[in-house]
C-alpha positions in Angstrom: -9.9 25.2 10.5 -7.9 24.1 7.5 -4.2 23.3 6.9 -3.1 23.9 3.2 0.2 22.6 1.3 0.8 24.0 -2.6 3.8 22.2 -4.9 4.7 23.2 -8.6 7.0 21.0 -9.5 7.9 19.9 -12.9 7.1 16.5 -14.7 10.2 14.6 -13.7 10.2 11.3 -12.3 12.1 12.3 -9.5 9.3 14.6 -8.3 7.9 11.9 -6.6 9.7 11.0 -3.9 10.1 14.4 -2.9 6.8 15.3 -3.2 5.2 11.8 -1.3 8.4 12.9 1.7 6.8 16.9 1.6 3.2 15.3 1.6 4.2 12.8 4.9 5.7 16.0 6.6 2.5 17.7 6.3 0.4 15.4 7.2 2.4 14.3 10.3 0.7 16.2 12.7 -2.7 15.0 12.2 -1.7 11.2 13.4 -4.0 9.8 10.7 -4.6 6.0 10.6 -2.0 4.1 8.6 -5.3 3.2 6.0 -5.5 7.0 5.1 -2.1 7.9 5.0 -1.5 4.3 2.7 -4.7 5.7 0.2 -3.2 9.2 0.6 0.4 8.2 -0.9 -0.8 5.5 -3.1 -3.1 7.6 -5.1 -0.2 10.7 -5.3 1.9 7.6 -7.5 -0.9 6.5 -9.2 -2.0 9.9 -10.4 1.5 11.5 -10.6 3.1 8.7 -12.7 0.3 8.7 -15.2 0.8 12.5 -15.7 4.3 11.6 -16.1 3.5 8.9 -18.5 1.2 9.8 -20.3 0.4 14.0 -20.4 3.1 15.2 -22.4 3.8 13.5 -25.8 6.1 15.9 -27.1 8.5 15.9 -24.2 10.2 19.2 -22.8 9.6 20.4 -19.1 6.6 21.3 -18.1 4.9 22.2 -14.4 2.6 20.4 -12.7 0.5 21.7 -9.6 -0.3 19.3 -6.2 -2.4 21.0 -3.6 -3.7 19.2 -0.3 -5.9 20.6 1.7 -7.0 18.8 5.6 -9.7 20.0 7.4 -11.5 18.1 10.3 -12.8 15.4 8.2 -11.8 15.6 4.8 -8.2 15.7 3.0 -8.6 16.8 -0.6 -6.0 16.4 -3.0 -5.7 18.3 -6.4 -3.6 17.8 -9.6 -3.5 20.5 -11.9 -1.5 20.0 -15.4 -1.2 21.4 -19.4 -1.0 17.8 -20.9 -3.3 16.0 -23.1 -6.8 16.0 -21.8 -7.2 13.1 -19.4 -10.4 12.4 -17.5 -10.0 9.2 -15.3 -13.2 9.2 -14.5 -14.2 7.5 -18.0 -11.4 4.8 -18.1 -13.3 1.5 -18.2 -12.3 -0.6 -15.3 -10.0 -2.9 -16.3 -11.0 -6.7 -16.6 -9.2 -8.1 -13.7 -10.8 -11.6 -14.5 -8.7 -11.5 -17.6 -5.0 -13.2 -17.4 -2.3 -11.2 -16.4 -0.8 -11.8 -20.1 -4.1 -10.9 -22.1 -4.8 -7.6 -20.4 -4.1 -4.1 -22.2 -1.7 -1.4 -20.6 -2.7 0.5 -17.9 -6.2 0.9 -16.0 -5.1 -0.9 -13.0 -3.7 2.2 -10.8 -7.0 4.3 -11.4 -9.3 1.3 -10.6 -7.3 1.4 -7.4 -8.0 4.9 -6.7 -11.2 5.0 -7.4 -11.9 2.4 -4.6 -9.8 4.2 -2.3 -11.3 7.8 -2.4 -14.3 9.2 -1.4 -15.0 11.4 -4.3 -13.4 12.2 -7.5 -14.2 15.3 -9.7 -12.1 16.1 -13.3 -12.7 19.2 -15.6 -10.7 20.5 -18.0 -10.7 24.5 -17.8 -8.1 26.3 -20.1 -6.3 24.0 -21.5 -5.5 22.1 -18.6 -6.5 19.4 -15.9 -7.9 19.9 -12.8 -8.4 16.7 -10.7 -10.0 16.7 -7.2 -9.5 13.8 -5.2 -11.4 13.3 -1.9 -10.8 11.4 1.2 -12.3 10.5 4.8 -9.6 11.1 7.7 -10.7 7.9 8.8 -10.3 5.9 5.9 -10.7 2.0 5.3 -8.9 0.3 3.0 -10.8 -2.1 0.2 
C-alpha cells in the first residue's frame, strides 16, 4: 500500500523550510535510513531553489506543486510548475576538475541529484514542468 502527501505552495523562498519540515513529518513513520532521508531533503533544495531561481523571469506569485508518494520500495517525488521550460536532464555535468573560480553558475546541485536518485523523468505537458524523481527506501549515498 501507498502513503501519499500533495503541497501547492507558491514560489517563495520561505517555502522551503516548511515544506522539507511537512516532508520529514511524513516520512517519519517509515524509519528510513538517515542516507535516504539525507538524498530525500537534499534533492527537495536542489530542485525547489532552482524553480525559485530560475522559472519565473518576470516575477509575480506563482504556484508550484510537490507530491511524494512511498510505497514499499520506492519514494517518488514530483515537481510540477508554469515557469520557463527546464529539463535537468540535459544540463551538461559540470566540470568539477575545473577551479572553483573558472567554473560557470550553477550545474553543481543537479549533478548531485542525479547521483542520488534512482530514476529521473521530465516532460513538459501544457505549459508546464513535470519532474519525477525516484528513490530506493534503502538508499546509499555516493
Amino acid at each position: 500500500m501507498s502513503r501519499k502527501m500533495a503541497v501547492v505552495l507558491e514560489n517563495k523562498l520561505e517555502e522551503l523550510s516548511v515544506l522539507t519540515q511537512m516532508l520529514q513529518v511524513f516520512l517519519r513513520p517509515y524509519q528510513m535510513p538517515s542516507a535516504t532521508l539525507y538524498a530525500l531533503e537534499l534533492t527537495l533544495e536542489e530542485i525547489l531553489v532552482n524553480i525559485l531561481s530560475y522559472a519565473y523571469e518576470g516575477g509575480g506569485t506563482h504556484a508550484i506543486e510537490f507530491k511524494v508518494e512511498v510505497d514499499e520500495s520506492m519514494i517518488a517525488m514530483k515537481f510540477i510548475d508554469s515557469g520557463t521550460p527546464f529539463n535537468p536532464l540535459t544540463v551538461q555535468k559540470a566540470d568539477t576538475a575545473q577551479p572553483l573560480m573558472d567554473r560557470g553558475i550553477g550545474g553543481l546541485g543537479i549533478n548531485v541529484v542525479r547521483k542520488m536518485r534512482d530514476m529521473m523523468e521530465y516532460q513538459r505537458k501544457d505549459d508546464r514542468n513535470i519532474l519525477r524523481i525516484w528513490f530506493q527506501r534503502q538508499q546509499e549515498v555516493v
